[in-house]
GUMAR-403758 format. One record per residue (C-alpha): x, y, z. Coordinates in steps of 0.25 Angstrom, whole numbers, plus 2048, in hexadecimal, padded with zeros to 3 digits. Layout:
REM GUMAR-403758
XYZ
...
//
This chain:
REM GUMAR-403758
D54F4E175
D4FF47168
D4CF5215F
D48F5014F
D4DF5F14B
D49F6513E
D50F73138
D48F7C12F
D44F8812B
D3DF93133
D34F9C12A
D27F9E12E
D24FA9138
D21FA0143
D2DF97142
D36FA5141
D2FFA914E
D31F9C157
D41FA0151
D40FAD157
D3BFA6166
D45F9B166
D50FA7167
D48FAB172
D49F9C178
D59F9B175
D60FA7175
D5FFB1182
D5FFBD17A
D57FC917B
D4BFCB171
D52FD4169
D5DFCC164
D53FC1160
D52FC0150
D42FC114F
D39FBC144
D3CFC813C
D4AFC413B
D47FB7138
D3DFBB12D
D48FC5127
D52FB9126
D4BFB0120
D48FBB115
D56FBE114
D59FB0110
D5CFAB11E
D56FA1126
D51F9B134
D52F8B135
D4AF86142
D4EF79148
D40F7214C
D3BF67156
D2FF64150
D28F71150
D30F7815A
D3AF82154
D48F7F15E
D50F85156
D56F8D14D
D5EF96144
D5FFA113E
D6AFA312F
D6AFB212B
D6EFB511C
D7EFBA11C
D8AFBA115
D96FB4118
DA5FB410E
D9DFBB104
D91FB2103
D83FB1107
D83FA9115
D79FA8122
D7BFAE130
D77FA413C
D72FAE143
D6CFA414E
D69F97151
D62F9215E
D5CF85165
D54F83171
D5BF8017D
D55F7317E
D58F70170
D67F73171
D71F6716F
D6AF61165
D70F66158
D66F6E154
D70F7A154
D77F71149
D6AF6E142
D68F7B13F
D75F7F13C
D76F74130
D6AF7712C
D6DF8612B
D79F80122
D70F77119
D68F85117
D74F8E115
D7AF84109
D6DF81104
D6CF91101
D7BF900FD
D7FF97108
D8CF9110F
D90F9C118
D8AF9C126
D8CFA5132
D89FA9141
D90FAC14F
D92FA515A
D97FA7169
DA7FA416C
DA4FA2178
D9CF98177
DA3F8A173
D97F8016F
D93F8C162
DA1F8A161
DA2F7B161
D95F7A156
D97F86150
DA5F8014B
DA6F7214C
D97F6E14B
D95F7713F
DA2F7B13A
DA1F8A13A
DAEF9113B
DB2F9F143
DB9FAA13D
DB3FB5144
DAEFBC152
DA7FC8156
DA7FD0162
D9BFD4168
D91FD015C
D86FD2162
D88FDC16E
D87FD717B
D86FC917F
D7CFC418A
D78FB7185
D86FB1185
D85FAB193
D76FA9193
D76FA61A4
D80FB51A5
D7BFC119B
D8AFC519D
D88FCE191
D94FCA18A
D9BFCF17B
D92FC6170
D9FFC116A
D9CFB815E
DA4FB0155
D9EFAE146
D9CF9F142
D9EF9E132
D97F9112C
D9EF8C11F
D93F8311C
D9CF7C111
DA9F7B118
DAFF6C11A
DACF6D129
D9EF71128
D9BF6711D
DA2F5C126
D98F60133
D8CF6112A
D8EF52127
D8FF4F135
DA0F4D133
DABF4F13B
DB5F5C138
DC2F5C13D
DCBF6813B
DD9F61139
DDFF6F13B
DE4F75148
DDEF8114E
DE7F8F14D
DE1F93159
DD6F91164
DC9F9916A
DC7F93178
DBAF9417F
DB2F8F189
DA8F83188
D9EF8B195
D9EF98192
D93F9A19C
D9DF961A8
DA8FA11A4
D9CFAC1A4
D97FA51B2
DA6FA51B8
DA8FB41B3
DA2FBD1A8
DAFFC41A9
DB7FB61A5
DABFB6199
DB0FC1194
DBCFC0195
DBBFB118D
DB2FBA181
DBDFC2180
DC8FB917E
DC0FB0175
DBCFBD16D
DCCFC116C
DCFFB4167
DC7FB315B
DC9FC0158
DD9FBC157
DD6FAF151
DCEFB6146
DD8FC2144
DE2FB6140
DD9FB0135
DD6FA313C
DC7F9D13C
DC2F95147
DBEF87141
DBBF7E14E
DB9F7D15B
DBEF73167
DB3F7016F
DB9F6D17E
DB6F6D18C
DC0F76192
DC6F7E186
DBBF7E17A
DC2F8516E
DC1F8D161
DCAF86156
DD0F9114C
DD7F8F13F
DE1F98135
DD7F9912A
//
């Protein structure tokens, strides 16, 4: 596919609103846990903001950076980002999410957060080494019970999420943001292994999902209780894995 993709701004009520139907396109979520115009409306007020990735005319994407704090200081929450199916593969994910970082310093904001899956390792793969976000907490359950998490099986599972923390200034971010390699020269303290197809262990045996949830969940936890920070990840066919460091 050859795409000429430009990011800006979503303000007007229209462009808000075509927001509000491509969450309807991407996510298989009931209506109710849509974020609508109002919301939309509200954050932008609030000193937030929703950029839109556009081919041409047509709205493919976009995201949604909610006004926080983080360490103290003024921040943004990514409460979303979404891309057409047809359009995934192609970066845009990233073109937003460096816009979003252009936006953020421009405001002198240098803080950014969302969650993510842990079960799911390409989030985990961009998320760390794409964009250079680091990992120092999860939550169980965050959003009640889970039926989008194997989009083919609504096996209802716990909405496990880790929190993704964006040093927009760090060494590693600025290195990706020029299009650079970062090497961590250190060696992990300890590993979070996962699975690169989540959707064959929940075919093979919701029980075995669970069961994978759990441990995944256990072994953050412990991570975290010892002070280390996840930093990378190791992307790889049989044993993809979350790389964490003493701190």
């Amino acid at each position: 596919m050859s795409i000429e993709i430009k990011i800006r701004e979503c303000v007007t009520l229209d462009e808000l609103a075509d927001c509000v139907q491509l969450q309807r396109d991407v996510f298989a979520l009931p209506e109710v846990e849509l974020s609508p115009v109002r919301h939309l409306i509200v954050t932008k007020n609030a000193g937030g903001f929703s950029l839109g990735a556009y081919d041409g005319d047509r709205l493919i994407g976009f995201g949604l950076s909610v006004p926080a704090f983080l360490r103290g200081e003024r921040a943004f929450y990514s409460h979303m980002t979404a891309v057409l199916g047809e359009y995934q593969s192609h970066g845009i994910g990233g073109k937003l999410k460096w816009a979003q970082r252009d936006r953020a310093l421009s405001e002198g904001v240098r803080y950014i957060k969302w969650t993510f899956e842990p079960i799911k390792a390409r989030n985990a793969y961009f998320n760390l080494e794409k964009l250079g976000a680091t990992i120092s907490e999860i939550q169980e359950d965050f959003y009640g019970t889970d039926y989008t998490t194997a989009p083919n099986t609504p096996i209802g599972l716990a909405s496990d999420r880790l929190f993704a923390e964006w040093d927009l200034q760090s060494p590693k971010v600025i290195a990706l943001a020029r299009g650079e390699r970062y090497i961590d020269q250190r060696e992990p303290m300890a590993k979070v292994q996962i699975m690169n197809d989540w959707q064959g262990i929940v075919d093979l045996s919701v029980e075995n999902a669970r069961f994978e949830q759990l441990r995944i969940r256990k072994e953050f936890q412990t991570a975290f209780a010892s002070g280390m920070v996840c930093r990378g990840f190791h992307r790889d066919e049989r044993q993809p894995a979350y790389l964490l460091y003493k701190d």
